[in-house]
N, CA, C and O atoms as CSV, one atom per row, in Angstrom:
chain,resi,resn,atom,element,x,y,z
A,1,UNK,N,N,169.918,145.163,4.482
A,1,UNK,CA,C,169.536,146.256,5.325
A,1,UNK,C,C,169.455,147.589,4.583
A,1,UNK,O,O,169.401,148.642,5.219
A,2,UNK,N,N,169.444,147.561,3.229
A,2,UNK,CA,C,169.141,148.914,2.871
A,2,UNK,C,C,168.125,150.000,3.047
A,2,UNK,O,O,168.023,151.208,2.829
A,3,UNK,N,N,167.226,148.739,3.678
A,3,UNK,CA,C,165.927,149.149,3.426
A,3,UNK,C,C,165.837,150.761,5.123
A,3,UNK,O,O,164.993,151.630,5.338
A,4,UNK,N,N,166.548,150.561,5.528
A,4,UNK,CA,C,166.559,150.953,7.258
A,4,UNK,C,C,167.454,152.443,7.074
A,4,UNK,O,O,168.491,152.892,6.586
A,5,UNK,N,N,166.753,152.669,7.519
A,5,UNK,CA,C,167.267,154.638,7.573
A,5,UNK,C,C,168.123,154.363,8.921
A,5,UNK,O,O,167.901,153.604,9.863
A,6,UNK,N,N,169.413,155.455,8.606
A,6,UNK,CA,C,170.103,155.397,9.341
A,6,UNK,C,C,170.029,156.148,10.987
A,6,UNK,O,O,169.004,156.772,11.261
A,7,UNK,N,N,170.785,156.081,11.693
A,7,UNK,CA,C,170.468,156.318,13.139
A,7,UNK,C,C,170.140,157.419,13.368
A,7,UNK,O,O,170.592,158.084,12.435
A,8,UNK,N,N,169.485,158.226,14.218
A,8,UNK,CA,C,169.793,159.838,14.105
A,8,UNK,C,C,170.804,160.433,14.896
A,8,UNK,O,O,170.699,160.193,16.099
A,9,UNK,N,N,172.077,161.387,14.433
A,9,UNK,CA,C,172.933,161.740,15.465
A,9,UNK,C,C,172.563,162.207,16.428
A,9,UNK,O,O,171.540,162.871,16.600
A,10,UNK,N,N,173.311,161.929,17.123
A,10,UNK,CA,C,173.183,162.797,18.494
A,10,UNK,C,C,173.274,164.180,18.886
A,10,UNK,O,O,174.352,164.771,18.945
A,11,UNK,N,N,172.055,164.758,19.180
A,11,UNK,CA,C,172.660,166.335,19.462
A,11,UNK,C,C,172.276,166.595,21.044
A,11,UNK,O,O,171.276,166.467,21.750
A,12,UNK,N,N,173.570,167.011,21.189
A,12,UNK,CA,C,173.388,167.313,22.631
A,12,UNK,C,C,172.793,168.868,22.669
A,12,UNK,O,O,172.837,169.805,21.872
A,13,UNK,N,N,172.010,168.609,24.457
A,13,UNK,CA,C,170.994,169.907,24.186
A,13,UNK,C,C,172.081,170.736,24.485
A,13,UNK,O,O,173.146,170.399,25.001
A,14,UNK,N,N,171.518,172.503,23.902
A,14,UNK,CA,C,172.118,173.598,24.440
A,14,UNK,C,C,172.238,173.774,25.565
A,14,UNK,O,O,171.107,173.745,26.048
A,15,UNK,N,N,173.291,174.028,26.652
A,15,UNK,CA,C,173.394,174.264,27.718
A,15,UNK,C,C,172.862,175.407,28.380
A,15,UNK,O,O,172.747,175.490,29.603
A,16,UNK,N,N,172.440,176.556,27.309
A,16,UNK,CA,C,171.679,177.681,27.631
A,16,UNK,C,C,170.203,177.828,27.994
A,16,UNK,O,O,169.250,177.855,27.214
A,17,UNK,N,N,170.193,177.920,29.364
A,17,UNK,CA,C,168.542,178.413,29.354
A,17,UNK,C,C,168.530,179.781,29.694
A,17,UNK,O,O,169.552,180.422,29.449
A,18,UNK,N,N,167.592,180.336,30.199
A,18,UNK,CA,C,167.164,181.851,30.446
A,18,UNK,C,C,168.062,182.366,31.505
A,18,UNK,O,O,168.723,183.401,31.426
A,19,UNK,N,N,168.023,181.575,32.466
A,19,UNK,CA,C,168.638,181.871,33.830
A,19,UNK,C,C,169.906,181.934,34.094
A,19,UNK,O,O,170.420,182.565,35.019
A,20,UNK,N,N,170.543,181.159,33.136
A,20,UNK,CA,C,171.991,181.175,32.934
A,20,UNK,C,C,172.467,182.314,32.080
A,20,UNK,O,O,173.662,182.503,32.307
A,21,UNK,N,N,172.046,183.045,31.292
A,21,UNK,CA,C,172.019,183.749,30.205
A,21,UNK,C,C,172.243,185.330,31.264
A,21,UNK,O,O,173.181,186.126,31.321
A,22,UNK,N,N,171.098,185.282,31.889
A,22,UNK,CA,C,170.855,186.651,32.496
A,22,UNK,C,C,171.725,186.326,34.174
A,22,UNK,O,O,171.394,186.990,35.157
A,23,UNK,N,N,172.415,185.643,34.232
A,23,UNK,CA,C,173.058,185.449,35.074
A,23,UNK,C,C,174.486,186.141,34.717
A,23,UNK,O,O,175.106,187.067,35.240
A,24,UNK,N,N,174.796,185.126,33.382
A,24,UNK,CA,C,176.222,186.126,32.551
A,24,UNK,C,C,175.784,187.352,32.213
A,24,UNK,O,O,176.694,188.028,31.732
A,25,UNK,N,N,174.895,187.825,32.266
A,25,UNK,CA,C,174.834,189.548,31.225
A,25,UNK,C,C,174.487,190.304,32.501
A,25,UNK,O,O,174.298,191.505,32.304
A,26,UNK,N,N,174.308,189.745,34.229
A,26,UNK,CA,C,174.553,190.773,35.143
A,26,UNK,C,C,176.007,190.631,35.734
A,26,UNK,O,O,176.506,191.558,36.372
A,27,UNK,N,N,176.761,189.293,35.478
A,27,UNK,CA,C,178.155,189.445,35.721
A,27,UNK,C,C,178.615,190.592,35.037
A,27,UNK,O,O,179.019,191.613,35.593
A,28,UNK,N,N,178.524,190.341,33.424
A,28,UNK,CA,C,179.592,191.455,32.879
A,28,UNK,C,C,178.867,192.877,33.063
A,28,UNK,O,O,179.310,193.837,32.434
A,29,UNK,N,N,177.771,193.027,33.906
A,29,UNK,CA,C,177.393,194.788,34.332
A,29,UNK,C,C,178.007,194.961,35.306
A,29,UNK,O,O,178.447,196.101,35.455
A,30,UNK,N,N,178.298,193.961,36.350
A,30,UNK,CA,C,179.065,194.038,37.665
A,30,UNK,C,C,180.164,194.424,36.960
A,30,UNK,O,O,180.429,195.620,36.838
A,31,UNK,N,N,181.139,193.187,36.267
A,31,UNK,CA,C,182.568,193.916,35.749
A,31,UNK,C,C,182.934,195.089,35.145
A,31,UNK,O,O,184.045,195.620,35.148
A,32,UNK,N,N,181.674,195.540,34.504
A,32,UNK,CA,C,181.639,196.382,33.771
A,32,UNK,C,C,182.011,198.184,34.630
A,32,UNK,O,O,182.477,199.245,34.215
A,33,UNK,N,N,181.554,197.749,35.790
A,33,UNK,CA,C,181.451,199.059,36.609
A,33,UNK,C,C,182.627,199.251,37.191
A,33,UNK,O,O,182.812,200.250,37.886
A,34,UNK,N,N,183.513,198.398,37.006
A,34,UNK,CA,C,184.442,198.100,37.967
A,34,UNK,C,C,185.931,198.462,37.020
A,34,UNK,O,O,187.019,198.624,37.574
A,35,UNK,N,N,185.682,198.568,35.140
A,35,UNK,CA,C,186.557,198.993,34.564
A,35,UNK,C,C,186.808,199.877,34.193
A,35,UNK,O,O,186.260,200.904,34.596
A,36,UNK,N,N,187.864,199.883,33.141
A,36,UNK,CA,C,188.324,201.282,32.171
A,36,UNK,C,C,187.564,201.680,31.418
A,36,UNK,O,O,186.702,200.848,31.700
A,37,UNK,N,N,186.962,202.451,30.419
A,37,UNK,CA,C,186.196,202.486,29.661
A,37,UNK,C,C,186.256,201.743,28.396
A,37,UNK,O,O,185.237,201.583,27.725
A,38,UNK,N,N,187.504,201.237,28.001
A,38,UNK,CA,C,187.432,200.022,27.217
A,38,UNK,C,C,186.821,198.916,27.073
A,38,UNK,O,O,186.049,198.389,26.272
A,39,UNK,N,N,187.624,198.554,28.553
A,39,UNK,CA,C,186.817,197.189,29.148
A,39,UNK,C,C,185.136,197.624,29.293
A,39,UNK,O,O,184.346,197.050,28.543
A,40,UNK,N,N,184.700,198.497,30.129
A,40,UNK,CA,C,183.639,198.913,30.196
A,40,UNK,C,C,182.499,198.458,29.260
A,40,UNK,O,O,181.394,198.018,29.575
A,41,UNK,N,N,183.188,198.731,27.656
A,41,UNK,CA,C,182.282,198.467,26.433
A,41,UNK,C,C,181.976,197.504,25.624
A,41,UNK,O,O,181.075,197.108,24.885
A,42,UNK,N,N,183.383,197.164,26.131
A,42,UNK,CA,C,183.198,195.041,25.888
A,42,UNK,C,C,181.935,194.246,26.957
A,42,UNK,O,O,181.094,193.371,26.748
A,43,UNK,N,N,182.317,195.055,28.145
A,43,UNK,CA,C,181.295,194.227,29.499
A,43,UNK,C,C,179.727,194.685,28.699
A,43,UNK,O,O,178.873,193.824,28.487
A,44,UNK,N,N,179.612,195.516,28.480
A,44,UNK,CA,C,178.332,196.159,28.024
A,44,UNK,C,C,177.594,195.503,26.936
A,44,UNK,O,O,176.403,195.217,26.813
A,45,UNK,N,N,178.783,195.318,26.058
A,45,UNK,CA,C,178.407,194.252,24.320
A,45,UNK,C,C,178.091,192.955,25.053
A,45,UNK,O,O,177.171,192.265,24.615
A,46,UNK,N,N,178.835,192.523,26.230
A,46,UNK,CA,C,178.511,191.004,26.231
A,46,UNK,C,C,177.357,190.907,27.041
A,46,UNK,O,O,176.701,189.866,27.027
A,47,UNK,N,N,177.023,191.894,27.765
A,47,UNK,CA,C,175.790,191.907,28.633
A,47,UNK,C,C,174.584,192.041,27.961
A,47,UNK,O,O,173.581,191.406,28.286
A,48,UNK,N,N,174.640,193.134,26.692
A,48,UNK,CA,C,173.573,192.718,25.980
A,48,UNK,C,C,173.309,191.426,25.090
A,48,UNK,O,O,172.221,190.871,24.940
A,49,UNK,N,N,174.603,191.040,24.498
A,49,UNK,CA,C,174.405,189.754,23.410
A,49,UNK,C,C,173.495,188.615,24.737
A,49,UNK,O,O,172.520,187.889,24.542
A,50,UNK,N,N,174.046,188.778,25.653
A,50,UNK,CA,C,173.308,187.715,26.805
A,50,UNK,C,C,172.405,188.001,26.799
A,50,UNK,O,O,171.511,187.155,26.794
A,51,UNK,N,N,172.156,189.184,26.797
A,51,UNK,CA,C,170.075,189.392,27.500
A,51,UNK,C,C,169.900,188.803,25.926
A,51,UNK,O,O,169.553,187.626,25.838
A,52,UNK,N,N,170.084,189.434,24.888
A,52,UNK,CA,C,169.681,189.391,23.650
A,52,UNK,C,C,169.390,187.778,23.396
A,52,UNK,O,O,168.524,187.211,22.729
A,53,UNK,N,N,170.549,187.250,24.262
A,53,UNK,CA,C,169.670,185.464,23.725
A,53,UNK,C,C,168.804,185.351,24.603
A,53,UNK,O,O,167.586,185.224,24.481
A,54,UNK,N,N,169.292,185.387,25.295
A,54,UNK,CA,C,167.978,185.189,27.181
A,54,UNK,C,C,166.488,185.460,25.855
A,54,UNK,O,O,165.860,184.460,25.509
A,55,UNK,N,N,166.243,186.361,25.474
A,55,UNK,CA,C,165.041,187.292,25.425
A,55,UNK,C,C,164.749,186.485,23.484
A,55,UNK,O,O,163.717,186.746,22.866
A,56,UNK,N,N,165.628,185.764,23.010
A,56,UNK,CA,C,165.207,184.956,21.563
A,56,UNK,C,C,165.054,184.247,22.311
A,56,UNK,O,O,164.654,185.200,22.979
A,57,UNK,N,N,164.921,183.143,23.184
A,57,UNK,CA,C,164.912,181.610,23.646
A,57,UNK,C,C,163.144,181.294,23.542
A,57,UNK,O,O,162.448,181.878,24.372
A,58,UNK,N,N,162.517,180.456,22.614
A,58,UNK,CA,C,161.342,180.104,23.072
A,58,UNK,C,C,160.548,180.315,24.006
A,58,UNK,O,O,161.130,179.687,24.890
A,59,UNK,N,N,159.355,180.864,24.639
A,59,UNK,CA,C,158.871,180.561,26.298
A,59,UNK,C,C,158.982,179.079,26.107
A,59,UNK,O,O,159.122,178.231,25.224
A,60,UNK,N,N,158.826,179.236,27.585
A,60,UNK,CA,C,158.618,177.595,28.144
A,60,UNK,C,C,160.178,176.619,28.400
A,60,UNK,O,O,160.226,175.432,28.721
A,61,UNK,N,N,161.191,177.420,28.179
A,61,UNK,CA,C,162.173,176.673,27.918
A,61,UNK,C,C,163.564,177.425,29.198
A,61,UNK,O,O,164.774,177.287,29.376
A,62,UNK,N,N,162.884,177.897,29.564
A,62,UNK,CA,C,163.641,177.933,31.182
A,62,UNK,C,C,163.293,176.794,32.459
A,62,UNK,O,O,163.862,176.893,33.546
């Protein structure tokens, strides 16, 4: 059997599509309004890194 290429692993798909993405990055604007200004700037970083993938994702893939 050398001759036989081996199996291909398994990759499981990303669980991220568009909708889920911009779903988390209007949670943390909701939380965001609702904190200290600390917290505030963390909610803000994670709301953009979310849109920020939302908005790299291929079209067609929502």
């Amino acid at each position: 059997m050398p001759n036989q290429t081996p199996p291909q692993p398994h990759v499981a798909p990303e669980p991220e599509d568009r909708d889920y993405l911009l779903k988390r990055a209007d949670q943390h604007r909701r939380q965001g309004e609702q904190c200290d200004d600390a917290s505030r700037a963390l909610h803000a970083r994670f709301q953009r890194m979310y849109e920020d993938r939302a908005a790299a994702l291929p079209p067609g893939d929502d």
